[in-house]
C-alpha positions in Angstrom: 6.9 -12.3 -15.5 6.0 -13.0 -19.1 4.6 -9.2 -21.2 1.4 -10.5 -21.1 0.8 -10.9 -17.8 2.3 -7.6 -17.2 -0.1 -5.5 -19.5 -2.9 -7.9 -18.2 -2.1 -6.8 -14.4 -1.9 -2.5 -15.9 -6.0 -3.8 -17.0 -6.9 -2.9 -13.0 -5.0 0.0 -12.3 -2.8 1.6 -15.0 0.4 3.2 -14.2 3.8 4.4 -15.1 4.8 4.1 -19.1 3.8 0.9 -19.0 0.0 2.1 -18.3 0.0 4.9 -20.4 1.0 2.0 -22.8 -1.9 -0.1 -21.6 -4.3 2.7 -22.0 -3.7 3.4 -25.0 -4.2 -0.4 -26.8 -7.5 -0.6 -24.7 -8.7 2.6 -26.7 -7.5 0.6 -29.7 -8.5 -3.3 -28.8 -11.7 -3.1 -27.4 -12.8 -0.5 -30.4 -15.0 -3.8 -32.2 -16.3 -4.8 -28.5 -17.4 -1.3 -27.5 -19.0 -1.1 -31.2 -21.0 -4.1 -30.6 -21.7 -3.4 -27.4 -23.3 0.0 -27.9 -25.5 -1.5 -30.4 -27.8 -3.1 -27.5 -29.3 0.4 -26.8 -29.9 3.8 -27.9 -29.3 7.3 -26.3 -30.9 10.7 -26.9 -29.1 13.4 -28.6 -29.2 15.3 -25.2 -28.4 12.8 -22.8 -25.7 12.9 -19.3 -23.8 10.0 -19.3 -21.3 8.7 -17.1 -18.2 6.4 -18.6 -16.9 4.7 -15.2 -13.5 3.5 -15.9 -13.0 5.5 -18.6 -9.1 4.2 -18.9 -7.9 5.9 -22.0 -10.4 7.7 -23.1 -11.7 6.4 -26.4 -15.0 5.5 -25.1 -16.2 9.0 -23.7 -15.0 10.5 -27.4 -17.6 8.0 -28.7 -20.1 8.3 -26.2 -19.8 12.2 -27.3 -20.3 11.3 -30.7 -23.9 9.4 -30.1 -25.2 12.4 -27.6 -24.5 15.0 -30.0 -26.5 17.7 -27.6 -25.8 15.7 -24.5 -22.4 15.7 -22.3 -19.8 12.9 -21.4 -18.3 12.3 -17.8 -15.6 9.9 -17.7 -14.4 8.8 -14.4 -11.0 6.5 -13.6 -9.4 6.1 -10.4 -5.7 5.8 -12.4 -4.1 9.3 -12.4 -2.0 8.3 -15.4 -5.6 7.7 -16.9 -7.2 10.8 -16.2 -4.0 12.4 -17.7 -4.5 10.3 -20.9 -8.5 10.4 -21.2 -7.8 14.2 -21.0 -5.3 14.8 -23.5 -7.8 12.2 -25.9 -10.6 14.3 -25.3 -9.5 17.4 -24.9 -11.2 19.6 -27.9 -14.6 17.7 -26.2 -13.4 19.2 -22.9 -13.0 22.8 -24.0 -15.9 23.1 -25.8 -17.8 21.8 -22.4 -19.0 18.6 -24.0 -17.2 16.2 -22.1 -15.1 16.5 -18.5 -12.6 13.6 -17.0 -12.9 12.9 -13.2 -10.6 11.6 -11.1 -12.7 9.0 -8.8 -13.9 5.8 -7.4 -16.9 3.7 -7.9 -17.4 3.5 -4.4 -18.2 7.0 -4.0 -19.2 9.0 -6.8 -18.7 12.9 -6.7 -22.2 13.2 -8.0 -25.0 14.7 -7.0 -28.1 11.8 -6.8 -30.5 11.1 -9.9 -28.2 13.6 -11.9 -27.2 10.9 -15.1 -29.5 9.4 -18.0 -27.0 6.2 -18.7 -23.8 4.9 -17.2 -21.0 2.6 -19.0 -18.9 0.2 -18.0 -16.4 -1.2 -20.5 -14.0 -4.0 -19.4 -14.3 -2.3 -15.3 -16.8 -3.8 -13.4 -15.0 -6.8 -12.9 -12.5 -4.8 -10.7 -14.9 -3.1 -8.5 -14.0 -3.5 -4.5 -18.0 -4.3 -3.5 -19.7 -5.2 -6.4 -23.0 -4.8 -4.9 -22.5 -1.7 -2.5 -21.1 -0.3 -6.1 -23.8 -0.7 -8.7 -26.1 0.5 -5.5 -24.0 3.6 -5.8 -24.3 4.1 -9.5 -28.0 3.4 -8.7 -28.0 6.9 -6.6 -27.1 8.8 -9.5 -29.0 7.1 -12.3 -32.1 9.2 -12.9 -35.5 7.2 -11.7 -35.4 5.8 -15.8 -31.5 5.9 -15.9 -30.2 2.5 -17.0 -26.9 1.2 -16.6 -24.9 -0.7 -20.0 -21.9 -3.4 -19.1 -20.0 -4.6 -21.4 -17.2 -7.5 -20.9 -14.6 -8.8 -23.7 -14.2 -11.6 -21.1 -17.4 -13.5 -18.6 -17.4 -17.1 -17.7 -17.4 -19.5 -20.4 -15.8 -23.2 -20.6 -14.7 -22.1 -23.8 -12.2 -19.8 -22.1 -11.9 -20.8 -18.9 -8.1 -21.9 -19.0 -7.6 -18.4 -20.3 -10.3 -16.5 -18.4 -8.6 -18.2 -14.6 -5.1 -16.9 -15.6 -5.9 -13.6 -16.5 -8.4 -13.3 -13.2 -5.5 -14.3 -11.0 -3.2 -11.9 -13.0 -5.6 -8.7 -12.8 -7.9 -10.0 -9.5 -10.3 -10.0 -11.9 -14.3 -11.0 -10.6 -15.7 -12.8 -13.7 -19.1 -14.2 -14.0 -21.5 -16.5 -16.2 -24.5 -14.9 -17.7 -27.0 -16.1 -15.2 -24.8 -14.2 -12.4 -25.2 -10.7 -14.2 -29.3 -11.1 -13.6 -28.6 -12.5 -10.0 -26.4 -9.5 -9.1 -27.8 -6.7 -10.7 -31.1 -8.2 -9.0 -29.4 -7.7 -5.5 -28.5 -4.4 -6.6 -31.9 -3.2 -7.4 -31.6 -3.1 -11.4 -33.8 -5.0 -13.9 -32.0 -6.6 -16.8 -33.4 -5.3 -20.0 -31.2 -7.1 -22.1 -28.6 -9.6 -22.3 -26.2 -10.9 -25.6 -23.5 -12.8 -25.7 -21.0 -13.6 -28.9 -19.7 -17.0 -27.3 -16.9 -17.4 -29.7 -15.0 -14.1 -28.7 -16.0 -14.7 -25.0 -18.3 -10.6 -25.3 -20.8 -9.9 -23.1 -23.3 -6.8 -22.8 -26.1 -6.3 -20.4 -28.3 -3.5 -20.2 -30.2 -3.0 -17.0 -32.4 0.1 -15.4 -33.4 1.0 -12.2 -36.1 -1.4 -10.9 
């Protein structure tokens, strides 16, 4: 088993050095995705968001940055994540700005309509019941609460060599654009927006409750 695919398979569920390792170049590689990504929406100073997959950290500490009055949960299901996204965010964590949860998609230890925006960077794809699991993240989305996804890798002939090897490596669920609004229908969101940069194979959607 070639390095690659090693680091590709730590993507669903980091652990041991080699995660820790993983964790931290996904706070580092996706840092021009995430930029671009966040760009597609804006969030009040006071918001209560929720990071799902938080991995290493990086994204709540930036999250924290754009809700200056507001407060960041990151959730991960890796323990050798929470450890990281903890020691990362640990001056946010003291002060009471931010908190790192050890959890699972599937059932959020939330209370319901209690968050103004969840994220997802780079996780979706790994969720057990896609549809069962954005219905969950539904639950604790406020009635105006919106939901942001954003993918370094979707469904693209440009990439689909690439893209097929690293789903089979990771049991990775990617889909084309036109799937997002399909699923996120079933789910009971409406898509608010949609980009794409084709050339580095990014996606972001942005939907909200319907």
């Amino acid at each position: 088993m070639s390095l690659l695919e090693k680091m590709v398979r730590q993507c669903r569920r980091p652990t041991g050095w080699l995660g820790r390792l993983a964790g931290r170049g996904m706070n580092l590689g996706h840092a021009r995705g995430r930029r671009w990504g966040l760009t597609h929406l804006s969030i009040a100073p006071g918001a209560l968001i929720l990071d799902l997959g938080c991995g290493g950290g990086r994204n709540v500490k930036v999250l924290a940055g754009l809700a200056l009055q507001g407060r960041v949960l990151g959730l991960d299901y890796s323990p050798a994540m929470v450890r990281l996204a903890g020691r990362v965010n640990q001056s946010l964590i003291r002060a009471g700005r931010a908190a790192i949860v050890q959890g699972t998609v599937s059932a959020l230890p939330f209370a319901d309509r209690s968050f103004d925006l969840a994220t997802a960077f780079e996780t979706y794809y790994f969720w057990p019941d896609l549809i069962a699991d954005l219905r969950e993240i539904a639950r604790i989305l406020k009635p105006d609460g919106r939901l942001l996804l954003v993918n370094e890798v979707y469904r693209h002939p440009r990439f689909e060599k690439r893209n097929a090897k690293w789903a089979k490596w990771a049991k990775m669920n990617i889909h084309a654009p036109e799937e997002f609004e399909s699923f996120l229908a079933e789910a009971g969101y409406r898509v608010v927006r949609l980009a794409e940069v084709p050339e580095k194979n990014w996606i972001a959607v942005l939907a909200e409750k319907a």
